[in-house]
N, CA, C and O atoms as CSV, one atom per row, in Angstrom:
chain,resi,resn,atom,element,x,y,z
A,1,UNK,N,N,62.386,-108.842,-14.528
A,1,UNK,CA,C,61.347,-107.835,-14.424
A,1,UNK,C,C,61.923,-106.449,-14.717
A,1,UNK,O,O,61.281,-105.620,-15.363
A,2,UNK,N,N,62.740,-106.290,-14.392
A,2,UNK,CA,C,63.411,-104.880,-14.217
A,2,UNK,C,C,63.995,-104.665,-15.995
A,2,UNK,O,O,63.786,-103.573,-16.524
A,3,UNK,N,N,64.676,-105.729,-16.755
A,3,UNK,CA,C,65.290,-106.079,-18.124
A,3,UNK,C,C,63.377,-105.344,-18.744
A,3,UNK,O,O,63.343,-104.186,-19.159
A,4,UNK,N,N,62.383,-105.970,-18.712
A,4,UNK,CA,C,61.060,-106.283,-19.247
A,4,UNK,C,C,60.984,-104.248,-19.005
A,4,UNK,O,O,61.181,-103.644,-20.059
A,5,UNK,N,N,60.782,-103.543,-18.018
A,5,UNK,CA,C,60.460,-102.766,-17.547
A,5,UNK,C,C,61.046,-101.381,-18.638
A,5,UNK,O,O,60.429,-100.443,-19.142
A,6,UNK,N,N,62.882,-101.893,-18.709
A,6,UNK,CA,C,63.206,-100.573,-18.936
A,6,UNK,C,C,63.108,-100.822,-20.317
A,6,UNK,O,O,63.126,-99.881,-21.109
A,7,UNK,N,N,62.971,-102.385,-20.817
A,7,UNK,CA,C,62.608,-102.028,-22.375
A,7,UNK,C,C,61.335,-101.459,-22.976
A,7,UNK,O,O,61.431,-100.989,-24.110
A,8,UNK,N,N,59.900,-101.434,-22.238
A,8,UNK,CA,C,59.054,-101.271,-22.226
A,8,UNK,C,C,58.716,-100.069,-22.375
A,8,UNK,O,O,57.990,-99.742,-23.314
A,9,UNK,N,N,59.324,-98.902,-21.189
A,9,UNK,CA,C,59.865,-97.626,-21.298
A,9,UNK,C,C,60.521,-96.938,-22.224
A,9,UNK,O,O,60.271,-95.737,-22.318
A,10,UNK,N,N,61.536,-97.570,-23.140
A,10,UNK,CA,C,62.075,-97.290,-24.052
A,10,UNK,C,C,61.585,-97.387,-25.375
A,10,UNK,O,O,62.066,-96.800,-26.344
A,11,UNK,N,N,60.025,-98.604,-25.386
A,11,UNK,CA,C,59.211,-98.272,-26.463
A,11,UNK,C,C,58.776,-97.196,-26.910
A,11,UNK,O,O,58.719,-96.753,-28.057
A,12,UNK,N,N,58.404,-96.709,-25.725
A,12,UNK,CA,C,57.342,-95.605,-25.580
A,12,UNK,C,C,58.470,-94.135,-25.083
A,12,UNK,O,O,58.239,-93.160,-24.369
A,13,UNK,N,N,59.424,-94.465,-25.668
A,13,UNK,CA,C,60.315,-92.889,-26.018
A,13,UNK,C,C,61.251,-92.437,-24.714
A,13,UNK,O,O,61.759,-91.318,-24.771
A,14,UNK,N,N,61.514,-93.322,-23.464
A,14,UNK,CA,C,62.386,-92.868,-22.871
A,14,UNK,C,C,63.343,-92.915,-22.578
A,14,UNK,O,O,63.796,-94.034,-22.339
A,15,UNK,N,N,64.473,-91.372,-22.379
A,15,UNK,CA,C,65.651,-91.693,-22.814
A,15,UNK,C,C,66.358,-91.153,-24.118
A,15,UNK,O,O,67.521,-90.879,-24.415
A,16,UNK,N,N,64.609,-91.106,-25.048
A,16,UNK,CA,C,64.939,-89.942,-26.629
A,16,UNK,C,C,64.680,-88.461,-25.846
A,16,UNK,O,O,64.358,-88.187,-24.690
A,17,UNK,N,N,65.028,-87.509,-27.239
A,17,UNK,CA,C,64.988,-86.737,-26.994
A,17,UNK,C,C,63.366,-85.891,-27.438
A,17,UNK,O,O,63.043,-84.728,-27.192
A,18,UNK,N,N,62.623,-86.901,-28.108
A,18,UNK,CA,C,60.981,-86.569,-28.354
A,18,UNK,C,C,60.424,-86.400,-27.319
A,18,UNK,O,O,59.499,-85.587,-27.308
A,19,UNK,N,N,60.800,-87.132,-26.037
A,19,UNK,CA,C,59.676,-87.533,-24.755
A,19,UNK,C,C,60.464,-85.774,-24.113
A,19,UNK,O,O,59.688,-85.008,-23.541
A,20,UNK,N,N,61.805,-85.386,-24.278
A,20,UNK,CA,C,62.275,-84.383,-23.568
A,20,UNK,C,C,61.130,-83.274,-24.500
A,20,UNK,O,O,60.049,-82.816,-24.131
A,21,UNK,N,N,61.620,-83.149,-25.373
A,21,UNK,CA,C,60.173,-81.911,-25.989
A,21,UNK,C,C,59.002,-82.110,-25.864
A,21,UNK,O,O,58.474,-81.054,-25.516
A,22,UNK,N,N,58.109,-83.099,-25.984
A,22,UNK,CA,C,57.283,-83.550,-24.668
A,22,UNK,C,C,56.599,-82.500,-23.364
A,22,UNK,O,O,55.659,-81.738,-23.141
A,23,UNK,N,N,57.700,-83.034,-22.796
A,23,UNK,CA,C,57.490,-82.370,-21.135
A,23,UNK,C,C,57.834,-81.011,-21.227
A,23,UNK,O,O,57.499,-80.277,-20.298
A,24,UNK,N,N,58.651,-80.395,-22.509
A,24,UNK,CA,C,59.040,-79.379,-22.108
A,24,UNK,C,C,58.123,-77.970,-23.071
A,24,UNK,O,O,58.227,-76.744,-23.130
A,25,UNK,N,N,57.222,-79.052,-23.714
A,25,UNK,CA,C,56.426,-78.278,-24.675
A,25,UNK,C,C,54.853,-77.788,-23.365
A,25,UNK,O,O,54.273,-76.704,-23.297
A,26,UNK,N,N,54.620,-78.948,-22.606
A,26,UNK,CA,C,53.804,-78.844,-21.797
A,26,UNK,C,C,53.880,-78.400,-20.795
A,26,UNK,O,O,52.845,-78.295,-20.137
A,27,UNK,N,N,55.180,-77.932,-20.231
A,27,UNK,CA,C,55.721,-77.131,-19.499
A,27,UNK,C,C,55.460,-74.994,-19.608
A,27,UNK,O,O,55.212,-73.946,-19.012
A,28,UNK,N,N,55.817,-75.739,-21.002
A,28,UNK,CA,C,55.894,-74.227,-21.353
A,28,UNK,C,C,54.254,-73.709,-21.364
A,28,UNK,O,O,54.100,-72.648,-20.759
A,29,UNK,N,N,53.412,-74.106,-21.767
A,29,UNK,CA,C,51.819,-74.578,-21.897
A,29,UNK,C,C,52.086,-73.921,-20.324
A,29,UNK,O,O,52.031,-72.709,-20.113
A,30,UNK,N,N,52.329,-74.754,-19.462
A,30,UNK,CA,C,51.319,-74.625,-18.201
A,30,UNK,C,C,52.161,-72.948,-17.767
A,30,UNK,O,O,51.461,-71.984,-17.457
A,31,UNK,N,N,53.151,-72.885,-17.801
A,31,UNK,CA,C,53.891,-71.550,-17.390
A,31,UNK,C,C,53.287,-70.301,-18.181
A,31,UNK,O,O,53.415,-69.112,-17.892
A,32,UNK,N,N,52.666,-70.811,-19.143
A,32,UNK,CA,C,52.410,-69.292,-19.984
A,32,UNK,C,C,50.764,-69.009,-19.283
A,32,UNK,O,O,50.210,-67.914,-19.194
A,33,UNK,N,N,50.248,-70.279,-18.864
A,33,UNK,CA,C,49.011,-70.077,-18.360
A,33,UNK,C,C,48.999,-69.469,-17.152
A,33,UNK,O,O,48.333,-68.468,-16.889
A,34,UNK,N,N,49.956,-70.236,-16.162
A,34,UNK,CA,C,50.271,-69.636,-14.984
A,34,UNK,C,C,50.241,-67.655,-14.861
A,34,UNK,O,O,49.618,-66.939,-14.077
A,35,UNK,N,N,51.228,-67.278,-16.038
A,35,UNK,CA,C,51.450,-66.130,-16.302
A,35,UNK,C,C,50.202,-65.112,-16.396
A,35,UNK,O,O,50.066,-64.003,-15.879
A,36,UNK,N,N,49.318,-65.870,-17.245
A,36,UNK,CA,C,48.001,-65.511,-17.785
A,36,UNK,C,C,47.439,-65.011,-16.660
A,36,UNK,O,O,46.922,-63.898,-16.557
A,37,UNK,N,N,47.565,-66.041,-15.606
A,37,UNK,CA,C,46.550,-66.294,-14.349
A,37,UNK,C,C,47.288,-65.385,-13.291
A,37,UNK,O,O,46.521,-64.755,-12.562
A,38,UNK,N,N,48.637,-65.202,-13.073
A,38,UNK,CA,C,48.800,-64.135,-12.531
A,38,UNK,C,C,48.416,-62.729,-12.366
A,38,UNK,O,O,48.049,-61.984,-11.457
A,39,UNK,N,N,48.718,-62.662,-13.956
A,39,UNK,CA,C,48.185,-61.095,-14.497
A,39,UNK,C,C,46.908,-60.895,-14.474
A,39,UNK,O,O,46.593,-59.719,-14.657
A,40,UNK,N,N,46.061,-61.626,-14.316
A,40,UNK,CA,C,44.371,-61.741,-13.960
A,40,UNK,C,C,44.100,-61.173,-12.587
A,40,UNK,O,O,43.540,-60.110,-12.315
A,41,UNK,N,N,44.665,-62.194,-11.675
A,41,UNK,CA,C,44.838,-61.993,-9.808
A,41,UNK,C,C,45.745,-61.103,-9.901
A,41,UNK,O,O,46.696,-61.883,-9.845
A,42,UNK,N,N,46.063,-60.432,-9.967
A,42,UNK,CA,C,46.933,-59.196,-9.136
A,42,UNK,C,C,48.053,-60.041,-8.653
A,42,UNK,O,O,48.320,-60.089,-7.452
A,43,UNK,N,N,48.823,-60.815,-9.689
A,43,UNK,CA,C,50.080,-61.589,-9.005
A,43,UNK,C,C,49.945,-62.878,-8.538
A,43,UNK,O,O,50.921,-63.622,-8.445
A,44,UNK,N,N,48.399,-63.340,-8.117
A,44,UNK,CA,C,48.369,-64.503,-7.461
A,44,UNK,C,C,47.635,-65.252,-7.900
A,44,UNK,O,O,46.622,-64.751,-8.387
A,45,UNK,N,N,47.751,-66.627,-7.946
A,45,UNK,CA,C,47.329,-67.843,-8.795
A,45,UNK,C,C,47.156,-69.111,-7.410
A,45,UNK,O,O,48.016,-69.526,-6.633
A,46,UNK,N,N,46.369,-69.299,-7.474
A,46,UNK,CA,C,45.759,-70.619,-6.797
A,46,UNK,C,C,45.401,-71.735,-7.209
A,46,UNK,O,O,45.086,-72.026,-8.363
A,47,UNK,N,N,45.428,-72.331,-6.397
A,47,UNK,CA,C,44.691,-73.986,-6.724
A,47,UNK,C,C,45.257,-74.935,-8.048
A,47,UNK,O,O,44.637,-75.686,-8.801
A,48,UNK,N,N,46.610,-74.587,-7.994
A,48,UNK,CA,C,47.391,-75.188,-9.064
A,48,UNK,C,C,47.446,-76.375,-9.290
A,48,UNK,O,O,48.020,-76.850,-10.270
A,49,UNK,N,N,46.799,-77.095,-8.326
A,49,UNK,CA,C,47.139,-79.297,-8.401
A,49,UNK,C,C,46.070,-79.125,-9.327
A,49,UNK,O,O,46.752,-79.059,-10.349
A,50,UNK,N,N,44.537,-78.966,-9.839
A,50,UNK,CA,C,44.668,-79.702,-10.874
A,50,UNK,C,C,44.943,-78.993,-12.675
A,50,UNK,O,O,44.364,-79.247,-13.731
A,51,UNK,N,N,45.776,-78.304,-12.430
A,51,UNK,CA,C,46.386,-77.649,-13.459
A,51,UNK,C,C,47.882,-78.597,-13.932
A,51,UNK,O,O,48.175,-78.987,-15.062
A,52,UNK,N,N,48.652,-78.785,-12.645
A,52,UNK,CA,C,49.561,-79.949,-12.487
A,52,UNK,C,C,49.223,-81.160,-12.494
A,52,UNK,O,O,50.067,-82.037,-12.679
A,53,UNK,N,N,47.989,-81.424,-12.304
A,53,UNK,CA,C,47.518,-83.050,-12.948
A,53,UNK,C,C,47.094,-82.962,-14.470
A,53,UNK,O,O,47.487,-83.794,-15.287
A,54,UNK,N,N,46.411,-82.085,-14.744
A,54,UNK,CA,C,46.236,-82.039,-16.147
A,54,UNK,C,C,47.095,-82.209,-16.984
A,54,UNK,O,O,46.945,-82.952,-17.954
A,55,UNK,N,N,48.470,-81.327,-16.657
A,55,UNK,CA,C,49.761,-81.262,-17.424
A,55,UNK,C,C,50.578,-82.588,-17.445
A,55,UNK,O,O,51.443,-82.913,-18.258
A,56,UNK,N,N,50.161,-83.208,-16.482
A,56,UNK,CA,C,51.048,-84.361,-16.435
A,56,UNK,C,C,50.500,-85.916,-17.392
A,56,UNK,O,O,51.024,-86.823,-18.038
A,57,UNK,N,N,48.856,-85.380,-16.872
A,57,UNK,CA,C,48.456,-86.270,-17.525
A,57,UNK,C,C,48.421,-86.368,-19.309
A,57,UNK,O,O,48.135,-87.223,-20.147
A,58,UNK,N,N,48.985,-84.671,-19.292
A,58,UNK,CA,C,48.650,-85.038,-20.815
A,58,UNK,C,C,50.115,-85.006,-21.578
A,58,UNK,O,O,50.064,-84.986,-22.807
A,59,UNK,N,N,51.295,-85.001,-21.009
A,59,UNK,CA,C,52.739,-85.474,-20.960
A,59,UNK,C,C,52.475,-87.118,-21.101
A,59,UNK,O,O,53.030,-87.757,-21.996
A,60,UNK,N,N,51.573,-87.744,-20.133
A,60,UNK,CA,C,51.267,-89.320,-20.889
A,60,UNK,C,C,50.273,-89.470,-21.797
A,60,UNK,O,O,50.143,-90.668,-22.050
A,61,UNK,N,N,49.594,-88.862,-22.337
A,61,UNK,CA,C,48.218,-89.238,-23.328
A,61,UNK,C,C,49.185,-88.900,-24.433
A,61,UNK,O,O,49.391,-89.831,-25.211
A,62,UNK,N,N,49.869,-87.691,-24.692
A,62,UNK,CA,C,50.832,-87.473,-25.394
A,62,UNK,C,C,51.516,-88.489,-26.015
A,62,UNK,O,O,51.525,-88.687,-27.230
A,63,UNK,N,N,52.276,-89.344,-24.906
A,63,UNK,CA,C,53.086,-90.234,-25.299
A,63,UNK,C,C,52.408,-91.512,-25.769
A,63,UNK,O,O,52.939,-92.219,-26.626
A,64,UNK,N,N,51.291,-91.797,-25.240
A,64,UNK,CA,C,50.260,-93.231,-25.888
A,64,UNK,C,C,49.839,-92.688,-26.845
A,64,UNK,O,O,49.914,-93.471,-27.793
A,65,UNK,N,N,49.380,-91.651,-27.162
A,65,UNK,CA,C,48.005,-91.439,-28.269
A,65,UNK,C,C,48.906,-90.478,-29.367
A,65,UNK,O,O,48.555,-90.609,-30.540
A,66,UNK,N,N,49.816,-89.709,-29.156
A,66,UNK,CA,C,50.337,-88.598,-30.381
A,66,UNK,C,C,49.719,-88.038,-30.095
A,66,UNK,O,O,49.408,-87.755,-31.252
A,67,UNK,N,N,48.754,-87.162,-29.254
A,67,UNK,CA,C,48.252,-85.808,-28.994
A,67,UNK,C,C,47.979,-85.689,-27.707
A,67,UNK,O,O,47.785,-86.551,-26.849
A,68,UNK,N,N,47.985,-84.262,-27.646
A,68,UNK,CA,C,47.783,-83.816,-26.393
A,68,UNK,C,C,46.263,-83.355,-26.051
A,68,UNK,O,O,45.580,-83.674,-27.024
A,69,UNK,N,N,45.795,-82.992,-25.475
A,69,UNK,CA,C,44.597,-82.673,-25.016
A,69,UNK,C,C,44.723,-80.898,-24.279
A,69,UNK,O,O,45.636,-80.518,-23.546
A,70,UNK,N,N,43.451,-80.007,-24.774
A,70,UNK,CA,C,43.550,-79.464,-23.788
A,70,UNK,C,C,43.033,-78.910,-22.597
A,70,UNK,O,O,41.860,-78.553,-22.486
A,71,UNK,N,N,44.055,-78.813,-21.522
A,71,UNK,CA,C,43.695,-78.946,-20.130
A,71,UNK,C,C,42.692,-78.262,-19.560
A,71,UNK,O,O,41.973,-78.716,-18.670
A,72,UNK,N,N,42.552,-76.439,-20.359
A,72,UNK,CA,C,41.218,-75.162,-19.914
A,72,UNK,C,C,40.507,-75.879,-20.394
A,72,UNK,O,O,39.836,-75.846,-19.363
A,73,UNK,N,N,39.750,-76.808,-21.252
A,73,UNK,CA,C,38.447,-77.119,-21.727
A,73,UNK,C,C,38.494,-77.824,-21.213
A,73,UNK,O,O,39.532,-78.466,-21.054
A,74,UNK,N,N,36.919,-78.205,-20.440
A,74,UNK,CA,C,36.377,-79.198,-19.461
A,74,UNK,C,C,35.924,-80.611,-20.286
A,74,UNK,O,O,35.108,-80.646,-21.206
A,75,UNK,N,N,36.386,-81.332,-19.933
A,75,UNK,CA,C,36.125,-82.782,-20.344
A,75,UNK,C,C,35.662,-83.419,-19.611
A,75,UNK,O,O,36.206,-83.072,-18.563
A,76,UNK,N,N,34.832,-84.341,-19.340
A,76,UNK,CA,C,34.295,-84.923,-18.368
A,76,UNK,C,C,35.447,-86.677,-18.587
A,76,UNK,O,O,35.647,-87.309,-17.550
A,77,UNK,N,N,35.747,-86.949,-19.245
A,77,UNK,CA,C,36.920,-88.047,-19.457
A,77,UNK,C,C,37.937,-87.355,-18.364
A,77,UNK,O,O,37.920,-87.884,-17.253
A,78,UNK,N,N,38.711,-86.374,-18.524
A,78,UNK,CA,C,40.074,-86.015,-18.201
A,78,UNK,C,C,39.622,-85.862,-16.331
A,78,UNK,O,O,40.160,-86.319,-15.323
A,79,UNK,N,N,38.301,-84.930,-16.562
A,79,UNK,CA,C,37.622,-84.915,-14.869
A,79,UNK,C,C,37.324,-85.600,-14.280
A,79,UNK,O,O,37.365,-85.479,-13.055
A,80,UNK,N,N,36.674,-87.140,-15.190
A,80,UNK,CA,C,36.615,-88.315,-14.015
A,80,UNK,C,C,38.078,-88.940,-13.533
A,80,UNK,O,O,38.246,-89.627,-12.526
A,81,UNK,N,N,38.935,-88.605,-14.336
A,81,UNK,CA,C,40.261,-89.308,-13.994
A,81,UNK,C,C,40.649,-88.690,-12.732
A,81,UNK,O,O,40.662,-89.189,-11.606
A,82,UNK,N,N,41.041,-87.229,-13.210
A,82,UNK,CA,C,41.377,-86.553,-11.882
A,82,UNK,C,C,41.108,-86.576,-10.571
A,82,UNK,O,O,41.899,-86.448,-9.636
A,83,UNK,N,N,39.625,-86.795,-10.547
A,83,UNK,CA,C,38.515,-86.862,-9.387
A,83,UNK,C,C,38.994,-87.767,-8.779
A,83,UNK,O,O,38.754,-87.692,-7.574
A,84,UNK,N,N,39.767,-88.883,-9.173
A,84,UNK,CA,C,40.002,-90.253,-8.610
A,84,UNK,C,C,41.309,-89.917,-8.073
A,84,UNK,O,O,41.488,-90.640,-7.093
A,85,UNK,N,N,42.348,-89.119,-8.272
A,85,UNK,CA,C,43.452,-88.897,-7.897
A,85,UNK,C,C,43.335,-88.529,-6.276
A,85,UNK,O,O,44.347,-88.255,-5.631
């Protein structure tokens, strides 16, 4: 199970260095927003989980589908997922 697991993982890019630009492209995404959202509030930014579910989730849609999605536009797909979290 464990042999099955990490090859499975390794289909789907982990371990390269694509899945690292990846996370770190969507990283940068959510930090520049963060920034955005600071400078809006006077410094302060709230209610960040589903900003951090969005990002994460689309670090995996990324990796199944070749694109990312994005997280400010409301989708009712990406919102029923979340809702369930």
């Amino acid at each position: 199970m464990r042999r099955f697991s990490l090859l499975a993982l390794r289909d789907f890019g982990v371990g390269k260095t694509a899945l690292d630009e990846i996370v770190q492209m969507e990283a940068s995404v959510l930090t520049s927003y963060f920034e955005k959202e600071a400078k809006k509030n006077g410094g302060i930014v709230s209610d960040i989980k589903p900003k951090c579910q969005s990002a994460t989730a689309n670090v995996i849609h990324s990796i199944l589908f070749g694109f990312r999605l994005l997280f400010y536009v409301k989708s009712p797909f990406i919102g029923s997922i979340l809702n369930h979290s």
